[in-house]
C-alpha positions as CSV (number, residue, x, y, z in Angstrom):
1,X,-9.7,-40.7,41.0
2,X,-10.3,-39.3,37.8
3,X,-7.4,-37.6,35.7
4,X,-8.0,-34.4,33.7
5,X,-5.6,-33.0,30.7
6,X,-3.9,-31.0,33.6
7,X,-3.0,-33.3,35.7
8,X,-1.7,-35.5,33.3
9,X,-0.1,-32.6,31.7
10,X,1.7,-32.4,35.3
11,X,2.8,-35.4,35.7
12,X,4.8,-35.9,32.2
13,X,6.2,-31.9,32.2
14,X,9.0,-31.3,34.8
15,X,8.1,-27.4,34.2
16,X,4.8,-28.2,36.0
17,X,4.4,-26.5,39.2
18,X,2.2,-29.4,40.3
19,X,4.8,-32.3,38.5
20,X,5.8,-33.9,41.4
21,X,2.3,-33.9,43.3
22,X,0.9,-35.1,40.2
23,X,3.7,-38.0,39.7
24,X,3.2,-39.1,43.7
25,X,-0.2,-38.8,43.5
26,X,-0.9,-41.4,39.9
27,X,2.3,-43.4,41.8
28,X,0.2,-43.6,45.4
29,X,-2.9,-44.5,43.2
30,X,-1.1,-47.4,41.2
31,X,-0.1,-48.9,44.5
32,X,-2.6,-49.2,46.0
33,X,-4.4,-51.0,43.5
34,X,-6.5,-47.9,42.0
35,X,-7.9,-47.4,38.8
36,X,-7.8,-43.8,37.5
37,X,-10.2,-43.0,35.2
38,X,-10.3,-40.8,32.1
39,X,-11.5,-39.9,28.7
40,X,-10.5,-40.1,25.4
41,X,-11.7,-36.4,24.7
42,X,-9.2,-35.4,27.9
43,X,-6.7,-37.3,26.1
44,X,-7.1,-35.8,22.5
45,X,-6.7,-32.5,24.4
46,X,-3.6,-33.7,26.1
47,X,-1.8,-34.3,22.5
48,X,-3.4,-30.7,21.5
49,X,-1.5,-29.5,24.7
50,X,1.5,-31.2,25.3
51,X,2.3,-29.9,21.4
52,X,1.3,-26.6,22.0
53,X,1.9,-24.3,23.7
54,X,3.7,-27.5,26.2
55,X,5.8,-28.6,23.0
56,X,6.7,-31.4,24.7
57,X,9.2,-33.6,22.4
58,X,6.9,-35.9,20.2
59,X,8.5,-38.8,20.6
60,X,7.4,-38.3,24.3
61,X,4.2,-37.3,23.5
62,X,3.7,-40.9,21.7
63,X,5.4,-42.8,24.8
64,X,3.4,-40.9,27.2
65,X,-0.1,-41.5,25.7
66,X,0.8,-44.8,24.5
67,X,1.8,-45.7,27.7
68,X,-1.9,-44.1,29.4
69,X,-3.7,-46.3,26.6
70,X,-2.0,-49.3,27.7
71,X,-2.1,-49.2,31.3
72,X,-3.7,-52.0,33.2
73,X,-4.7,-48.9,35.8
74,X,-6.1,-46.6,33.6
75,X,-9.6,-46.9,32.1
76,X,-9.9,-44.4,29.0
77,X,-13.7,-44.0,28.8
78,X,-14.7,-43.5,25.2
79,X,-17.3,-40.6,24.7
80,X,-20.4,-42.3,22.9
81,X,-23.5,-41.0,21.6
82,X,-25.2,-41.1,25.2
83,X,-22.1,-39.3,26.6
84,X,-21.6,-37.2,24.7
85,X,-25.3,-35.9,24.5
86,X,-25.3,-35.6,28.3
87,X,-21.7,-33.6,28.3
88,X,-23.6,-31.6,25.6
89,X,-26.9,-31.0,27.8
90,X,-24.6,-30.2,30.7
91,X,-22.5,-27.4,29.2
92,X,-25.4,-26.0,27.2
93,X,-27.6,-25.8,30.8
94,X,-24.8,-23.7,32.8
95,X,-24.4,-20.6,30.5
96,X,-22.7,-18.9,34.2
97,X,-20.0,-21.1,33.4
98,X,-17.1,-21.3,31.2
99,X,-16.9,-24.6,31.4
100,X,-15.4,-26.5,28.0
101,X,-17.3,-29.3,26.8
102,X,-14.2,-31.8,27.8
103,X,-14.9,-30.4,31.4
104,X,-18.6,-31.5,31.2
105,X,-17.8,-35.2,30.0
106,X,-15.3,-35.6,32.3
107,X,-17.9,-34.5,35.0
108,X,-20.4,-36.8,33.8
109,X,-18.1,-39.5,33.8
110,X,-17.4,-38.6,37.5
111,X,-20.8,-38.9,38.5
112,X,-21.4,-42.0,36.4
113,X,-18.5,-43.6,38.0
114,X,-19.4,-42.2,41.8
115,X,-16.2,-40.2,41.9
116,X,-15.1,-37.3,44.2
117,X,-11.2,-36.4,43.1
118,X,-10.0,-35.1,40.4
119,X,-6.0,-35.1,39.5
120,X,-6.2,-31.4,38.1
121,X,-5.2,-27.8,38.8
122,X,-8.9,-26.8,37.0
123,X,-11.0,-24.7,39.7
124,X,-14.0,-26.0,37.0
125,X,-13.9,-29.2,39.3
126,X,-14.4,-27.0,42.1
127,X,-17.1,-25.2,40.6
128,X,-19.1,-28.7,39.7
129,X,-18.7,-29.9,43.6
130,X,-15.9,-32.3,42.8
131,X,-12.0,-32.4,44.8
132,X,-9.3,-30.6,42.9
133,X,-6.1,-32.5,44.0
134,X,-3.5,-30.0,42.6
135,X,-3.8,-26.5,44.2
């Protein structure tokens, strides 16, 4: 499963209309043994969310991330060079879109890792073929 700025967003803000699918649905994955897959870009929009307009306490802002980052269950693909050339290519070929460039890495990354779900309430996913798990 992969897990988009939403989603994660979800899981850590009780306000969320999606928290407690969100919370059951990382818990069911780290049960089972799954890993759920990421980006550093998601994540640098995450602390860009969860400030504003979330503005979740910083203190749990640091404790949140901190605690993604060091999860044995979470892999936090870096964007390089190659990624972040084919996220570019992506977003710059689907003009009908209004997709952000976050949105395309996190869609290469799911084809790259030959994955179907996304923990998200972004329709985007949708839109690029993938499973949106919170709707």
């Amino acid at each position: 499963m992969f897990a988009d700025t939403s989603g994660w967003a979800s899981a850590v803000d009780r306000r969320q209309s999606f928290h407690g699918r969100s919370g059951k649905l990382v818990k069911q994955a780290h049960s089972a043994g799954q890993t759920i897959i990421t980006t550093n870009y998601v994540l640098a929009e995450l602390a860009s969310l969860l400030t504003r307009p979330l503005r979740i306490p910083r203190l749990l802002q640091v404790q949140f991330l901190a605690d993604i980052r060091a999860s044995s269950w979470v892999e936090v693909v870096h964007v390089d060079t190659a990624l972040d050339a084919a996220a570019w290519q992506l977003w710059q070929s689907r003009p009908d879109k209004e997709w952000s460039l976050v949105d395309c890495a996190s869609f290469v990354v799911m084809q790259q890792h030959g994955l179907t779900e996304a923990l998200t309430t972004d329709h985007h996913f949708e839109q690029a073929g993938f499973i949106r798990l919170l709707k």
